[in-house]
SEFIZA-3560 file (N, C-alpha, C; in Angstrom, 3 decimals):
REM SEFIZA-3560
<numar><xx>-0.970</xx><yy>-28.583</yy><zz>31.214</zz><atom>N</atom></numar>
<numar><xx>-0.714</xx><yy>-28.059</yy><zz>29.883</zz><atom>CA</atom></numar>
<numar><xx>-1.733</xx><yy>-26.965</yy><zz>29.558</zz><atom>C</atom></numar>
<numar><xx>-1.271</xx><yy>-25.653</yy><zz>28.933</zz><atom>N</atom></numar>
<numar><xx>-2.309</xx><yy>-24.457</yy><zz>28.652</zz><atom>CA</atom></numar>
<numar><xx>-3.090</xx><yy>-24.911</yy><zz>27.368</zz><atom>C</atom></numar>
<numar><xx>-4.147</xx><yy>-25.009</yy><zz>27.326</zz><atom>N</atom></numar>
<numar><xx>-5.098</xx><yy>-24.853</yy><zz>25.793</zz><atom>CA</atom></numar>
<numar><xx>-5.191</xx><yy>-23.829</yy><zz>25.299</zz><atom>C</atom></numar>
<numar><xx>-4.802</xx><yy>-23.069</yy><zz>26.001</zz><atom>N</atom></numar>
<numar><xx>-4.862</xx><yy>-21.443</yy><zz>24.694</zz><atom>CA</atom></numar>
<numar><xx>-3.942</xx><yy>-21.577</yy><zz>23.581</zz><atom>C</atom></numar>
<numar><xx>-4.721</xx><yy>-20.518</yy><zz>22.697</zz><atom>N</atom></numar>
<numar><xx>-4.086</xx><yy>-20.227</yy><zz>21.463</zz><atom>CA</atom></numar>
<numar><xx>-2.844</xx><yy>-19.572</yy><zz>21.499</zz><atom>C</atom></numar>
<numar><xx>-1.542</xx><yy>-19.393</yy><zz>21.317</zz><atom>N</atom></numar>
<numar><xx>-0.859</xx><yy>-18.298</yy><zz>21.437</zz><atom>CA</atom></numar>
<numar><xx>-1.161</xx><yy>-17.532</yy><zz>20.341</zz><atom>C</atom></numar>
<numar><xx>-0.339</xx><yy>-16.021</yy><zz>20.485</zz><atom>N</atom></numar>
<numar><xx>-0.671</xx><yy>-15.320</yy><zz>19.412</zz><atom>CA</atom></numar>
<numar><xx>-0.264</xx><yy>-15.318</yy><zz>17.876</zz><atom>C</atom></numar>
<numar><xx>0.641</xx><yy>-16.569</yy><zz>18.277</zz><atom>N</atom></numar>
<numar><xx>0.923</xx><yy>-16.813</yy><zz>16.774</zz><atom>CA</atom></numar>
<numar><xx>-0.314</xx><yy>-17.872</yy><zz>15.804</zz><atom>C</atom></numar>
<numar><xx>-0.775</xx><yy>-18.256</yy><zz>16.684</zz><atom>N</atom></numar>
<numar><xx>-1.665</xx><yy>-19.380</yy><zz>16.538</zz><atom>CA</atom></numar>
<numar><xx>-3.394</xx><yy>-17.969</yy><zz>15.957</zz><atom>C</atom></numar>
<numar><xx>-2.917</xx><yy>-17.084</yy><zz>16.713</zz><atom>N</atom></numar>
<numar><xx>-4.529</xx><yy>-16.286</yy><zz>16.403</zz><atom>CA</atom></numar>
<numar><xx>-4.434</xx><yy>-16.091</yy><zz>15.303</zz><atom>C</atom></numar>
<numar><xx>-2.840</xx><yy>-15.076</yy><zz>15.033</zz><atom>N</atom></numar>
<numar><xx>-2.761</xx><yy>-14.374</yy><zz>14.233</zz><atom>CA</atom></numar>
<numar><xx>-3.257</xx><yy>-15.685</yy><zz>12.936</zz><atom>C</atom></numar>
<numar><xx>-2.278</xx><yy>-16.360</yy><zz>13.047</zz><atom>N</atom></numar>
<numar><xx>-2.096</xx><yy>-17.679</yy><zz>11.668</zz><atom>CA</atom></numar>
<numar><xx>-3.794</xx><yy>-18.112</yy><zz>11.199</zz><atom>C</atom></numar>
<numar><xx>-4.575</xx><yy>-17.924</yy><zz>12.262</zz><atom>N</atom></numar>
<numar><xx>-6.382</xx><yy>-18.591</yy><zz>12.122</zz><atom>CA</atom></numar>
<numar><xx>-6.536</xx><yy>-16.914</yy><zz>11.216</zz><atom>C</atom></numar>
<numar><xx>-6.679</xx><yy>-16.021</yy><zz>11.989</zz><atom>N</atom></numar>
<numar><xx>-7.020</xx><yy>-14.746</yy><zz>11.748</zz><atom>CA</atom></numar>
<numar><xx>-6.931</xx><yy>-14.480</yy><zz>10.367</zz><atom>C</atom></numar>
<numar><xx>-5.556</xx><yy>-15.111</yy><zz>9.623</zz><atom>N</atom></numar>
<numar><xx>-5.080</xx><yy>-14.116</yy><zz>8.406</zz><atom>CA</atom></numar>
<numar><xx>-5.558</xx><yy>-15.421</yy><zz>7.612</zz><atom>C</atom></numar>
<numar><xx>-5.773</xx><yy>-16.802</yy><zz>7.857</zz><atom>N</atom></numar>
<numar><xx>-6.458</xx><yy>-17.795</yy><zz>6.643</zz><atom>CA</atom></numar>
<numar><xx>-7.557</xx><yy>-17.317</yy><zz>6.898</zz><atom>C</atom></numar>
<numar><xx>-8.470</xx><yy>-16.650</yy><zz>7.688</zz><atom>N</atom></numar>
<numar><xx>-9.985</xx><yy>-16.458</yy><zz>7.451</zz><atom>CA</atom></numar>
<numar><xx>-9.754</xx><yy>-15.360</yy><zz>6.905</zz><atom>C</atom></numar>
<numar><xx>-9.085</xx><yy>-14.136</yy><zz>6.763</zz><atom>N</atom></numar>
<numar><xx>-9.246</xx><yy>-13.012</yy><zz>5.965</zz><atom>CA</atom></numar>
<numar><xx>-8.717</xx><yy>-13.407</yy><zz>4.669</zz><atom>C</atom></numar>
<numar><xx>-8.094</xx><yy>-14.256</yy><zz>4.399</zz><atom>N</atom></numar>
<numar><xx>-7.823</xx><yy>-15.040</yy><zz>3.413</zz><atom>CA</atom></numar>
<numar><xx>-8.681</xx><yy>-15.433</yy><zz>1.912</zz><atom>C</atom></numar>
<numar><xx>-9.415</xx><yy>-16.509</yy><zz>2.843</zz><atom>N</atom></numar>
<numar><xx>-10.647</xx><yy>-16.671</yy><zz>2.700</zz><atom>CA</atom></numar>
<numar><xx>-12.119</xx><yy>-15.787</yy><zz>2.261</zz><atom>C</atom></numar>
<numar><xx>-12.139</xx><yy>-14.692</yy><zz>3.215</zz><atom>N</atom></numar>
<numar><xx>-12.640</xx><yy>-13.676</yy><zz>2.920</zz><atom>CA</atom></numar>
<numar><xx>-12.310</xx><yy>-13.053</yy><zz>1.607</zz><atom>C</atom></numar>
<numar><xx>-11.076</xx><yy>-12.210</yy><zz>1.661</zz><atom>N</atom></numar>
<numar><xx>-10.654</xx><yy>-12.208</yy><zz>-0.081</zz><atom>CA</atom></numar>
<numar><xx>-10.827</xx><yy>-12.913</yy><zz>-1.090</zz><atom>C</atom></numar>
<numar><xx>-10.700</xx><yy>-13.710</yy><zz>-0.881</zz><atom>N</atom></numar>
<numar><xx>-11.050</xx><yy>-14.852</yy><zz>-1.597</zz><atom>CA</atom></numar>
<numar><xx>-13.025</xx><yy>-14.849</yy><zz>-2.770</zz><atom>C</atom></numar>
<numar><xx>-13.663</xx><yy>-15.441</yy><zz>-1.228</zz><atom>N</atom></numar>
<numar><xx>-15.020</xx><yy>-14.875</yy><zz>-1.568</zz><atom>CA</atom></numar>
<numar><xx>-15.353</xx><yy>-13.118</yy><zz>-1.981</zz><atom>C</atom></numar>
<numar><xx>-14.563</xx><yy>-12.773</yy><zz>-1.872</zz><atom>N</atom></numar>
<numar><xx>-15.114</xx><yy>-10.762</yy><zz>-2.241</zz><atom>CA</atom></numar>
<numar><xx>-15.074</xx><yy>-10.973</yy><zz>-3.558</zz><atom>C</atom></numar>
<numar><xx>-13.558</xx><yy>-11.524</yy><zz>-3.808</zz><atom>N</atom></numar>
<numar><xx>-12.947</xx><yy>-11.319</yy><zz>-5.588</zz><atom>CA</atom></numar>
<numar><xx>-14.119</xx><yy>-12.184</yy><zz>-6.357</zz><atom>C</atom></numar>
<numar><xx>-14.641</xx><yy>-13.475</yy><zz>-6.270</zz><atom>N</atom></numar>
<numar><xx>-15.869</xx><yy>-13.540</yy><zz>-6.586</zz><atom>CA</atom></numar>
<numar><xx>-16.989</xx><yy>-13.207</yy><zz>-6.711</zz><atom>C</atom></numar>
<numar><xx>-17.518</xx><yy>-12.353</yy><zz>-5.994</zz><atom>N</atom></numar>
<numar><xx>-18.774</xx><yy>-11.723</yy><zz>-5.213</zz><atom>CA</atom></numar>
<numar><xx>-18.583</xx><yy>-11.047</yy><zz>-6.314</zz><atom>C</atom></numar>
<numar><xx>-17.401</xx><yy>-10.234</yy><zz>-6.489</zz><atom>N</atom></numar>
<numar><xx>-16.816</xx><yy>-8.524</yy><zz>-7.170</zz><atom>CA</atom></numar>
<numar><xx>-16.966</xx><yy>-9.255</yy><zz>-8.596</zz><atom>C</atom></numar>
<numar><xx>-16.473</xx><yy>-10.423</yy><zz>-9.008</zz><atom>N</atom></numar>
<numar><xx>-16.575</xx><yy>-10.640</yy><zz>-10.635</zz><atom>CA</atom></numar>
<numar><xx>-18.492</xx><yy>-11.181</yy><zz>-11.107</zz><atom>C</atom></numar>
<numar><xx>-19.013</xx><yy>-11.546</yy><zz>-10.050</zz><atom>N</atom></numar>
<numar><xx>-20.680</xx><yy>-11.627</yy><zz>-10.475</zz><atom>CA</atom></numar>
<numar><xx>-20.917</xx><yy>-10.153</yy><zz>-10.676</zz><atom>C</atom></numar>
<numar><xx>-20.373</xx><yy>-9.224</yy><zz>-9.442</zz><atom>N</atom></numar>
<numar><xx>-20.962</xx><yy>-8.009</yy><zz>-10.174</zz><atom>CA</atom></numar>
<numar><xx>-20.772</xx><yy>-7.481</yy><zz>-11.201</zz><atom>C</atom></numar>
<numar><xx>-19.474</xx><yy>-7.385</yy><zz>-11.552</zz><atom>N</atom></numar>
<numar><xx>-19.316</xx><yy>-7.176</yy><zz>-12.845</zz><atom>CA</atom></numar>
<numar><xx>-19.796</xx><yy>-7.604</yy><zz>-14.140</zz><atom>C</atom></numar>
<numar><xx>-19.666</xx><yy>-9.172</yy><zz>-13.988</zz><atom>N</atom></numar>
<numar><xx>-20.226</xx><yy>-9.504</yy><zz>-14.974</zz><atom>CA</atom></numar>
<numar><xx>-21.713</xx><yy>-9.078</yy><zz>-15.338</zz><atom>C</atom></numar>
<numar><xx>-22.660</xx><yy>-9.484</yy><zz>-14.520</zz><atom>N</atom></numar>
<numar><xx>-23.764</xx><yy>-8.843</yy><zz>-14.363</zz><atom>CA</atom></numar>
<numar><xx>-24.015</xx><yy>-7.253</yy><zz>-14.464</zz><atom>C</atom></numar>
<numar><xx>-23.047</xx><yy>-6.197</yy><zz>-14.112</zz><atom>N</atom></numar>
<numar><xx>-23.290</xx><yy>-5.026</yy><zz>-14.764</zz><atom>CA</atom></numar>
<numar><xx>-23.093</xx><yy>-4.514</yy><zz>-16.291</zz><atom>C</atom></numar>
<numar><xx>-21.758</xx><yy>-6.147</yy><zz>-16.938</zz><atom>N</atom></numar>
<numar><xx>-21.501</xx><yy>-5.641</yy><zz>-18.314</zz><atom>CA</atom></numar>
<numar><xx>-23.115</xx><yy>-6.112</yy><zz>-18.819</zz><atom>C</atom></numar>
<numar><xx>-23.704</xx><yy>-6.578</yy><zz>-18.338</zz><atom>N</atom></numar>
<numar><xx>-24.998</xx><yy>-7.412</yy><zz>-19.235</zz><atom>CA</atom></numar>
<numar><xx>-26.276</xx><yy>-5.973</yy><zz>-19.161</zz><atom>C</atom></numar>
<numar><xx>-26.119</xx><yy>-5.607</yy><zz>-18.076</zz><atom>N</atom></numar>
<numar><xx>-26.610</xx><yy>-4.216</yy><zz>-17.722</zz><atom>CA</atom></numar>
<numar><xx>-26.696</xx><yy>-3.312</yy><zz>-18.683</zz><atom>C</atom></numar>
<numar><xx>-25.806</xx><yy>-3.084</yy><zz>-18.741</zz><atom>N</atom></numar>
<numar><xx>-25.076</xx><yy>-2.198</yy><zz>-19.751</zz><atom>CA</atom></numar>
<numar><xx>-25.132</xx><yy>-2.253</yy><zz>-21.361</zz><atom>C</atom></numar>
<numar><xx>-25.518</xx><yy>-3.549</yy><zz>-21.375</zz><atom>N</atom></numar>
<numar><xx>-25.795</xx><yy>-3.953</yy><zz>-22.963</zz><atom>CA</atom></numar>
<numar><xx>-27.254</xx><yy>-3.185</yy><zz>-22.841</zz><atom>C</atom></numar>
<numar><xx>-28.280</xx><yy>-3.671</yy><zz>-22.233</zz><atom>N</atom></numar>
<numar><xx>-29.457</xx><yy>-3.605</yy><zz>-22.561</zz><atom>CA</atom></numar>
<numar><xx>-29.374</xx><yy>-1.942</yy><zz>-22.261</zz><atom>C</atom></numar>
<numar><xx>-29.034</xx><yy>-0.985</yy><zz>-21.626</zz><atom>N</atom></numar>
<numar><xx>-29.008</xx><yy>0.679</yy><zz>-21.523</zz><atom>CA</atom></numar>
<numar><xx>-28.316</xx><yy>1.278</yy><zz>-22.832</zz><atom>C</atom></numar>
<numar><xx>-27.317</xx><yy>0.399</yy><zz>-22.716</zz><atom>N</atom></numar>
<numar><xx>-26.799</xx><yy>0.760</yy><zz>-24.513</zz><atom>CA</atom></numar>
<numar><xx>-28.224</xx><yy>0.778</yy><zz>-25.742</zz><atom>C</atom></numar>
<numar><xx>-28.643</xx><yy>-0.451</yy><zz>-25.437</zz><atom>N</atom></numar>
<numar><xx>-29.679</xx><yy>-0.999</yy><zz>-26.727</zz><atom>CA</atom></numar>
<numar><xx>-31.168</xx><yy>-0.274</yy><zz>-26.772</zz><atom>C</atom></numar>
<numar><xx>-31.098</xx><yy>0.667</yy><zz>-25.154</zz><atom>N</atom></numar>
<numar><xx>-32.294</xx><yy>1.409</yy><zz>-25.108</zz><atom>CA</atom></numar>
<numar><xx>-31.841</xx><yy>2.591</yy><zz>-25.050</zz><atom>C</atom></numar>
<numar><xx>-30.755</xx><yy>3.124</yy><zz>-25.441</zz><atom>N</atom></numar>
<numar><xx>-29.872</xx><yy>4.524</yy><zz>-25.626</zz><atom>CA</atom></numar>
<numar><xx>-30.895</xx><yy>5.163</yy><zz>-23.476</zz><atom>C</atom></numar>
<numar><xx>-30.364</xx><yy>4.292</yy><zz>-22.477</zz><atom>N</atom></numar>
<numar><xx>-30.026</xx><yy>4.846</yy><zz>-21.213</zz><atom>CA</atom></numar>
<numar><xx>-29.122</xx><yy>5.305</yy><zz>-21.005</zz><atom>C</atom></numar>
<numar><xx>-28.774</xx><yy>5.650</yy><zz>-20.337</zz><atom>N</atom></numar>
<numar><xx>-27.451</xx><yy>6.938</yy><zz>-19.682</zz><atom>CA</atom></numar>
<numar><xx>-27.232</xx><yy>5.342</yy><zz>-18.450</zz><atom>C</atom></numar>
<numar><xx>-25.720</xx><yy>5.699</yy><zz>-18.686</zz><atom>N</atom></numar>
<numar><xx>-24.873</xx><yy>4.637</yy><zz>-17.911</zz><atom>CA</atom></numar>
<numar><xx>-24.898</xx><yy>4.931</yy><zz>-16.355</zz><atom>C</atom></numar>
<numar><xx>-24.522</xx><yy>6.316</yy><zz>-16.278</zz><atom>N</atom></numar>
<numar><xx>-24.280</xx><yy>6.752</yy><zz>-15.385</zz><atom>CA</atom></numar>
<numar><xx>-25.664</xx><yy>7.397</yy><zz>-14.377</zz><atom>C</atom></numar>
<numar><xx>-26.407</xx><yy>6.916</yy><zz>-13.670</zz><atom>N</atom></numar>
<numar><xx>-27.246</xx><yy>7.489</yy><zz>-12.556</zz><atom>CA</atom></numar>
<numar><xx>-27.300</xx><yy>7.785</yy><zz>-11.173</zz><atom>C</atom></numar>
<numar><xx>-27.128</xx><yy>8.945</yy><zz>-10.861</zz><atom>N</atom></numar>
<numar><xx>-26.308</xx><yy>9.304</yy><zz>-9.293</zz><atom>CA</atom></numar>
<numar><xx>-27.192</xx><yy>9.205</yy><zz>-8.251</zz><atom>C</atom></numar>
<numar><xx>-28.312</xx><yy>9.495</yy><zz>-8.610</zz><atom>N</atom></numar>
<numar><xx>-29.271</xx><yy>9.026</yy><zz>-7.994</zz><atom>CA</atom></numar>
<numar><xx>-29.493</xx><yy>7.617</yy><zz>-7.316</zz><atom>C</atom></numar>
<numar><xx>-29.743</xx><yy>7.149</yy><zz>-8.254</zz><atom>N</atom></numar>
<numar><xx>-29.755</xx><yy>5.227</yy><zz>-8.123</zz><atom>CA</atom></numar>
<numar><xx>-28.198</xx><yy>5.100</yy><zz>-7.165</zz><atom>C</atom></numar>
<numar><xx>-27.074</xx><yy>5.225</yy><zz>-7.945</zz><atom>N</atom></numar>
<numar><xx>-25.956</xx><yy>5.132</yy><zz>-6.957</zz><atom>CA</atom></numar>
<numar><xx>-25.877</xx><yy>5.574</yy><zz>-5.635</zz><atom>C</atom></numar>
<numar><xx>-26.523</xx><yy>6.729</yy><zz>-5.235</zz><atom>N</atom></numar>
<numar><xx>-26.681</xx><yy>7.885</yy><zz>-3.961</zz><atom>CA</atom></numar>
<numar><xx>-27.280</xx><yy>6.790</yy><zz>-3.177</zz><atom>C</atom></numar>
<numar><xx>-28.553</xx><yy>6.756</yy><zz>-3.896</zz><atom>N</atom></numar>
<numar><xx>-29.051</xx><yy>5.470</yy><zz>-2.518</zz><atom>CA</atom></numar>
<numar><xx>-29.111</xx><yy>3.832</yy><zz>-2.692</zz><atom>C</atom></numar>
<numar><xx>-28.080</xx><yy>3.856</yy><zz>-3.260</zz><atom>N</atom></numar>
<numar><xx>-27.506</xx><yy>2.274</yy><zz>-2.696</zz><atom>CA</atom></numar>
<numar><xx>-26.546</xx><yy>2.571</yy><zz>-1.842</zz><atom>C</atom></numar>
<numar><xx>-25.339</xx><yy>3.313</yy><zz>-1.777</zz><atom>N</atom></numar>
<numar><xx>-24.819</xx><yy>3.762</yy><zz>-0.704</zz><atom>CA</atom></numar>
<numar><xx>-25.298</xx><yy>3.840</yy><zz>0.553</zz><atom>C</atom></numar>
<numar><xx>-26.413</xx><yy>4.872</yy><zz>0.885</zz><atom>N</atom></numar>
<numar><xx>-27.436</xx><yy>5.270</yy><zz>1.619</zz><atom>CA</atom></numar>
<numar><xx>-27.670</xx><yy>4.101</yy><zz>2.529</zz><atom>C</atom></numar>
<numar><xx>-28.580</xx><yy>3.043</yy><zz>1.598</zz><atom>N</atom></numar>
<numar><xx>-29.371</xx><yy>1.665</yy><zz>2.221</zz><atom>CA</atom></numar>
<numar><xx>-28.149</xx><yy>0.603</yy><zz>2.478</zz><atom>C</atom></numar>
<numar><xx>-26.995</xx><yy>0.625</yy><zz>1.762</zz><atom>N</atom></numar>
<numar><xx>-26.087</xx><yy>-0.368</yy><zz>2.297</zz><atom>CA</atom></numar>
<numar><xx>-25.339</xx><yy>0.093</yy><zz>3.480</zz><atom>C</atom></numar>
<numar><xx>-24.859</xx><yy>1.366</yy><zz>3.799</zz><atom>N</atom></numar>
<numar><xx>-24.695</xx><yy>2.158</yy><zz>4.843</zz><atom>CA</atom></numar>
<numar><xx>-25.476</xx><yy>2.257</yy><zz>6.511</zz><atom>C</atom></numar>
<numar><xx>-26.315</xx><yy>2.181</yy><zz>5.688</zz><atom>N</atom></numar>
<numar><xx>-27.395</xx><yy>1.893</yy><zz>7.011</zz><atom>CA</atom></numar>
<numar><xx>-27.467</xx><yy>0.726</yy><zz>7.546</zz><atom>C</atom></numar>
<numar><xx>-27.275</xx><yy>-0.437</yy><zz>6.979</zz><atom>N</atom></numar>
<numar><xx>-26.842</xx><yy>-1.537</yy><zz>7.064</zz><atom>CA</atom></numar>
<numar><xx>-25.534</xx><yy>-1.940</yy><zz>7.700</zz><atom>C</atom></numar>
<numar><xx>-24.485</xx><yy>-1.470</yy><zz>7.449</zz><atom>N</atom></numar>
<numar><xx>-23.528</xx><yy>-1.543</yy><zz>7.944</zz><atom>CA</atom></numar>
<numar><xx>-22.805</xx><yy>-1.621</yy><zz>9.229</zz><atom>C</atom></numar>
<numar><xx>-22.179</xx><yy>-2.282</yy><zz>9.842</zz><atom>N</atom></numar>
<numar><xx>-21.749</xx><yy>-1.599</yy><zz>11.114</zz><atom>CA</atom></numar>
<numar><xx>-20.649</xx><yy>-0.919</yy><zz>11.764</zz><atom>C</atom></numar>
<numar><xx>-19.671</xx><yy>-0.863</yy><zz>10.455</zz><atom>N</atom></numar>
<numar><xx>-18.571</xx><yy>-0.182</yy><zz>10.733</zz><atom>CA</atom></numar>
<numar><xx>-18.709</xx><yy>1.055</yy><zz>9.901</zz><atom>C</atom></numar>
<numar><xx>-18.845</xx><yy>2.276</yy><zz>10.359</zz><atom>N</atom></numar>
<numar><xx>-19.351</xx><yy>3.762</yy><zz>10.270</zz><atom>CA</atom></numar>
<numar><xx>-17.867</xx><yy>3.962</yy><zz>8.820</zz><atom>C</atom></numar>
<numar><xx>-18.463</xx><yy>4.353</yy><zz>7.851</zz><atom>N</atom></numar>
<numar><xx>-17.732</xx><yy>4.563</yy><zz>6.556</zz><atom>CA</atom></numar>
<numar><xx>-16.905</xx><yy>3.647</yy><zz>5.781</zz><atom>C</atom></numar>
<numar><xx>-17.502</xx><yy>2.630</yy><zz>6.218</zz><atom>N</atom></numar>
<numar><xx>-16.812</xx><yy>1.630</yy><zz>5.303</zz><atom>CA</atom></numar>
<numar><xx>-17.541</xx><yy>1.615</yy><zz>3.998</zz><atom>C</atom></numar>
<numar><xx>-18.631</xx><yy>1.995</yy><zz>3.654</zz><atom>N</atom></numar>
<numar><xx>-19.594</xx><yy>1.296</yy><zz>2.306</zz><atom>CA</atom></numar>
<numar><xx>-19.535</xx><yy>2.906</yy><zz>1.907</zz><atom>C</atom></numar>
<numar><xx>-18.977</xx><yy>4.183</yy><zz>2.088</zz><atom>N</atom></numar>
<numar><xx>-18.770</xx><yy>5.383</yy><zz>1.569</zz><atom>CA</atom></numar>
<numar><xx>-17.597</xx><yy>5.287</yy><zz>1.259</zz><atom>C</atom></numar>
<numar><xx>-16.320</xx><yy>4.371</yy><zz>1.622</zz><atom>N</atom></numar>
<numar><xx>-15.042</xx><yy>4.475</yy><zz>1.014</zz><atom>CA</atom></numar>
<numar><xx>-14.734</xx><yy>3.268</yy><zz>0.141</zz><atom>C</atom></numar>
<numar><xx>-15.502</xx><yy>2.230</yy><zz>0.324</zz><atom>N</atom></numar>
<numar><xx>-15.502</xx><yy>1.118</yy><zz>-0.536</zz><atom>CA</atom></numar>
<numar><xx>-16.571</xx><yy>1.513</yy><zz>-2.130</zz><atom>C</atom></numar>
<numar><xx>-17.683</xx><yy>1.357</yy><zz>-1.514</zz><atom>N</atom></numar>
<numar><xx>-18.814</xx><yy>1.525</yy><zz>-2.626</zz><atom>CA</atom></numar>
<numar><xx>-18.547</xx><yy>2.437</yy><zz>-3.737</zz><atom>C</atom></numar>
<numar><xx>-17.991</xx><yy>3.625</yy><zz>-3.575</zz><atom>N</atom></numar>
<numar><xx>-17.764</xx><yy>4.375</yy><zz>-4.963</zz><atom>CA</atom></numar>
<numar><xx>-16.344</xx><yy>3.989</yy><zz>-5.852</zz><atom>C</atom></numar>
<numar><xx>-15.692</xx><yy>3.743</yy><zz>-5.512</zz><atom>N</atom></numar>
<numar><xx>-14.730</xx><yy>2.437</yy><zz>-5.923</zz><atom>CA</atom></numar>
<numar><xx>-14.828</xx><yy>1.552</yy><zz>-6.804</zz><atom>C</atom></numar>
<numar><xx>-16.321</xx><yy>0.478</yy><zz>-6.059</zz><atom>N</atom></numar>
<numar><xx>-16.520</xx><yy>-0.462</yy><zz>-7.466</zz><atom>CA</atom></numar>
<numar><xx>-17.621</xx><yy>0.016</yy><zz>-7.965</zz><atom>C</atom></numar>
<numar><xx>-18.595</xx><yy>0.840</yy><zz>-7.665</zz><atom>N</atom></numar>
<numar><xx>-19.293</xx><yy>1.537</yy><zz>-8.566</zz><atom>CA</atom></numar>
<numar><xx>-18.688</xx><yy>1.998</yy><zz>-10.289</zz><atom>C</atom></numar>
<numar><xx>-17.849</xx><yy>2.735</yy><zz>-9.503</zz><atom>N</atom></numar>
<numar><xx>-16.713</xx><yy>3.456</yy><zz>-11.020</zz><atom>CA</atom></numar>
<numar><xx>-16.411</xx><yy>2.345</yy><zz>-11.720</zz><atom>C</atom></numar>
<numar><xx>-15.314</xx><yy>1.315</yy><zz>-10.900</zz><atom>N</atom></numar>
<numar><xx>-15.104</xx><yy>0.151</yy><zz>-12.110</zz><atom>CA</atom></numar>
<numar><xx>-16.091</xx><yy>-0.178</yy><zz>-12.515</zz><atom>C</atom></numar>
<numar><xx>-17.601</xx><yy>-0.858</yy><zz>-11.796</zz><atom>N</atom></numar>
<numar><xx>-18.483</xx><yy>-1.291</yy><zz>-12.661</zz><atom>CA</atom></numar>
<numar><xx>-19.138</xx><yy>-0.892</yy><zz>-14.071</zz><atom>C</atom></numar>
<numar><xx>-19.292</xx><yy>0.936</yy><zz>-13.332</zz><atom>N</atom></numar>
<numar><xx>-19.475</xx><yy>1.747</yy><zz>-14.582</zz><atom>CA</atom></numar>
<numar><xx>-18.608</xx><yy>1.826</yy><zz>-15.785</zz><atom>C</atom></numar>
<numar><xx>-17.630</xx><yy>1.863</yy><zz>-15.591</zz><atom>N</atom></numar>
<numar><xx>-16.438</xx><yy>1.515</yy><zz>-16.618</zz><atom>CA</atom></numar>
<numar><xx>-16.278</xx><yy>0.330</yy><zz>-18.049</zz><atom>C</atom></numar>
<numar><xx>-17.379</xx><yy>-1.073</yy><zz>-17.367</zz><atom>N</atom></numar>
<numar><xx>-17.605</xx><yy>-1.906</yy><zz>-18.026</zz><atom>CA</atom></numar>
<numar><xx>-18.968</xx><yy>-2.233</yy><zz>-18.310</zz><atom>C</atom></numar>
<numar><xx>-19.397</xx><yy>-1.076</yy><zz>-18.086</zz><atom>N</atom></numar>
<numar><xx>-21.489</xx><yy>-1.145</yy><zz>-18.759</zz><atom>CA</atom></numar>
<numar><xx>-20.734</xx><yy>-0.509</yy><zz>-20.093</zz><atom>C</atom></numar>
//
């Protein structure tokens, strides 16, 4: 009898762990948010500017460098940047 997986069997593991994955992001993604509307109170209450490109430039930068798939955190990151900014 073969013990391999067939490919229906990969695919079926494959797409509950990306699943999963989604799963944990959409969480990950609502701490940030929440945590940037709280942000945003206190820049409001000290008349800060919401918006800093700087600060944004290099979080890109340092999460990028980090990364290991070459443009993923330059096509993702400004994305939820904007929404975040949206709700400071």
């Amino acid at each position: 009898m073969n013990n391999a997986m067939t490919d229906l069997e990969i695919m079926t593991t494959q797409r509950d762990i990306i699943q999963n994955c989604d799963e944990e992001i959409l969480k990950i993604l609502e701490k940030r948010v929440e945590a940037a509307h709280l942000i945003g109170e206190v820049k409001k209450r000290n008349n800060k500017p919401i918006y800093v490109p700087e600060v944004e430039k290099a979080k890109i930068e340092k999460l990028s460098a980090a990364c290991k798939y070459p443009g993923l955190v330059e096509t993702i990151w400004p994305i939820i940047m904007c929404y975040t900014r949206s709700v400071e």
